[in-house]
C-alpha positions in Angstrom: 0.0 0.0 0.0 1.3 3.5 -1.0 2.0 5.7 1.7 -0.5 8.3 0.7 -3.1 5.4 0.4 -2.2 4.5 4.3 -2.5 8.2 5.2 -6.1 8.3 3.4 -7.2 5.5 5.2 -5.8 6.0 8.6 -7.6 9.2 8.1 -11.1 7.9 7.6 -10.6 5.5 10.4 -9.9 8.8 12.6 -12.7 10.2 11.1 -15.2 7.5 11.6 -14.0 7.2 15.2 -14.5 10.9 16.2 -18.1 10.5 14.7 -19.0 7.3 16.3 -17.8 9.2 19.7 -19.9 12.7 18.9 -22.9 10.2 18.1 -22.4 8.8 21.4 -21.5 11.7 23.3 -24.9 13.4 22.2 -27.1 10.5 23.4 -29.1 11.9 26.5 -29.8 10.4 29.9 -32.8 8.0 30.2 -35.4 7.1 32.6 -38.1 5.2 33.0 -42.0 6.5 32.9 -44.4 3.9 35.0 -48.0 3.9 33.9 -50.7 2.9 36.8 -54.1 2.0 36.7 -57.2 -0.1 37.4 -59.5 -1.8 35.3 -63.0 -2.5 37.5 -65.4 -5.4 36.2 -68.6 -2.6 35.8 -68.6 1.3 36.3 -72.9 2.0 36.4 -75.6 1.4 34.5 -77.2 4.5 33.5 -80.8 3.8 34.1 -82.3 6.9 31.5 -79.7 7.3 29.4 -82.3 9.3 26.8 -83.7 11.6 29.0 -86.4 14.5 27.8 -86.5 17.8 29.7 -90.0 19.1 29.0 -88.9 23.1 29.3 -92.9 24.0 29.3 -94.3 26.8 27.2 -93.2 30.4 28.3 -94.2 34.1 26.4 -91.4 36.1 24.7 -92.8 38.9 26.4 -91.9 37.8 30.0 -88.4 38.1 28.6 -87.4 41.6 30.0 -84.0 42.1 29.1 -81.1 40.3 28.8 -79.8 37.5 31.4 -83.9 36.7 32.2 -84.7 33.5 33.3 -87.4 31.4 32.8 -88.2 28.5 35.6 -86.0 26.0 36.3 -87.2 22.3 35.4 -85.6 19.3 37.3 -84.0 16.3 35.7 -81.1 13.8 36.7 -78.8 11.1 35.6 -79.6 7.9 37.6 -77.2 5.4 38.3 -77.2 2.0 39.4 -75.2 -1.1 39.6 -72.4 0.9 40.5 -68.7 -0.9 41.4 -68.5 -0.5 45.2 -64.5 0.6 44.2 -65.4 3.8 42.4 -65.7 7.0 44.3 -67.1 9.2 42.0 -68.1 10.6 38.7 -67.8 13.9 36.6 -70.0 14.8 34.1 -68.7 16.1 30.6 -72.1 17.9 28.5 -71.6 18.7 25.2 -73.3 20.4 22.6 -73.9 23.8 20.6 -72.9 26.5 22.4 -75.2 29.9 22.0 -73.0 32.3 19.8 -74.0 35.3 22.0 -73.0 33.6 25.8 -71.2 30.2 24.8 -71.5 29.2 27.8 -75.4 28.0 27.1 -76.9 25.8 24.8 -78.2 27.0 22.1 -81.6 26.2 20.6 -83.0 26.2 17.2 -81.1 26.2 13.9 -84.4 27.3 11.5 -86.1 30.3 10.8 -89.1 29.8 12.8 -87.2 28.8 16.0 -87.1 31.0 18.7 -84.6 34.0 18.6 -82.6 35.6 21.8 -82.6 33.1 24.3 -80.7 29.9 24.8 -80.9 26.8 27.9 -78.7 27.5 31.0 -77.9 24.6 32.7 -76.8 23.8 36.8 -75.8 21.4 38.7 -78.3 21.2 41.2 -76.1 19.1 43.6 -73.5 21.6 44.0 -75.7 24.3 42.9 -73.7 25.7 40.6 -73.6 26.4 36.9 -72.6 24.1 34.3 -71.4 25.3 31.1 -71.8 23.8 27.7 -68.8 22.2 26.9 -67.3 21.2 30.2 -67.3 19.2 32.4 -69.3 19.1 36.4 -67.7 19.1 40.0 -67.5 15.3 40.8 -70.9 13.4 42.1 -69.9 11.3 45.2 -71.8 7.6 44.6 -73.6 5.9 46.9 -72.6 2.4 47.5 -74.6 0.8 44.7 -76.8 3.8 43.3 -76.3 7.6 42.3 -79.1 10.6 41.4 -77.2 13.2 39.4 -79.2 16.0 39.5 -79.2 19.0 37.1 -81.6 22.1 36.6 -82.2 23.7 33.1 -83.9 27.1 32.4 -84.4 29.3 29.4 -82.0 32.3 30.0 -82.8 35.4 27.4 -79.8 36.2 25.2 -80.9 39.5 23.8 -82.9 42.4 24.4 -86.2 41.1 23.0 -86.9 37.3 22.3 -88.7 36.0 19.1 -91.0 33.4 19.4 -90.9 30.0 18.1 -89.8 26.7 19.3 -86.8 26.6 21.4 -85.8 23.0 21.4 -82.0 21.7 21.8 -80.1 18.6 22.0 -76.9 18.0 24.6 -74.7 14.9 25.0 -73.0 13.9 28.5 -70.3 11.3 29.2 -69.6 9.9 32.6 -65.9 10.0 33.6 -65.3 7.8 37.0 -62.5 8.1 39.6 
C-alpha cells in the first residue's frame, strides 16, 4: 500500500471514530416513565340514558332584558349497579354553544325557532352552573346507586326574544374516579 493510500485510510478511520464518539457523546440520559391504573369489572348502568326535559311553554314577552330566566325544570342522571370501588363521577355535556353567551346551549337552527334566548344549565347538587362544553364538580356515589341532579332554564340572550320553538339537544359522558 502506498504511503498516501495508508495516510487516506488512517484518516477515515480517525474520522469515523470521532463521529462514532460525537454520536455517542450526544445520546441523553434515560429514565423510565411507569404507567398505573385499574380496570373494574362494571362502572354504572345509567338507568335513563335518553332523557327528555319538558322546558314548558313560556311568552317572549316575560323576557325583559337580557340574562332573564325562565323556571327552572328538574331532571337527573340515575345510576345503578355501580362498582363498590369507584368514588365518584364527573360529568362532561356537550353540545352547541349559543354564539352570543357560549356558555349555554343553544336552541334552534331554523327560521321559525325562537330567537334571543338559549338553555342554562346547573348542577343542582352543587348548585352551581354548568357550562356547555365542560365538564361538572365530581358526584360522590352511593354504595350501589347515584341521582345526578341538574336544573335547566331558558335564559334570554338578547334584548327582546322571538318566538318559536326553542328546542335543543346535549350529549353527556360519565368520567369515573
Amino acid at each position: 500500500m502506498k504511503p498516501s493510500m495508508k495516510l487516506t485510510a488512517l484518516s477515515l478511520l480517525v474520522v469515523a471514530g470521532v463521529c462514532m464518539h460525537v454520536a455517542h457523546a450526544a445520546s441523553a440520559d434515560s429514565g423510565t416513565i411507569q404507567f398505573n391504573g385499574k380496570v373494574l369489572d362494571t362502572t354504572c348502568t345509567i338507568d335513563n340514558n335518553a332523557l327528555t326535559v319538558d322546558m314548558g311553554t313560556v311568552g317572549a314577552d316575560s323576557f325583559k332584558t337580557a340574562g332573564t330566566t325562565g323556571p327552572d325544570k328538574l331532571f337527573s342522571i340515575d345510576l345503578s349497579g355501580c362498582n363498590a370501588a369507584l368514588n365518584g363521577v364527573k360529568v362532561q355535556l356537550t353540545g352547541n354553544a349559543d354564539g352570543t353567551v357560549p356558555d349555554d346551549l343553544s336552541v334552534g337552527t331554523t327560521a321559525s325557532d325562537a330567537k334571543g334566548i338559549a338553555i342554562a344549565l346547573q348542577d343542582a347538587t352543587h348548585n352551581k352552573p354548568v357550562a356547555i362544553n365542560s365538564t361538572t364538580d365530581e358526584f360522590k356515589l352511593g354504595e350501589t346507586t347515584a341521582k345526578l341532579q341538574f336544573a335547566a332554564h331558558y335564559v334570554s340572550t338578547a334584548q327582546a326574544v322571538t318566538a318559536g320553538d326553542a328546542n335543543a339537544n346535549a350529549q353527556f359522558v360519565l368520567n369515573y374516579r
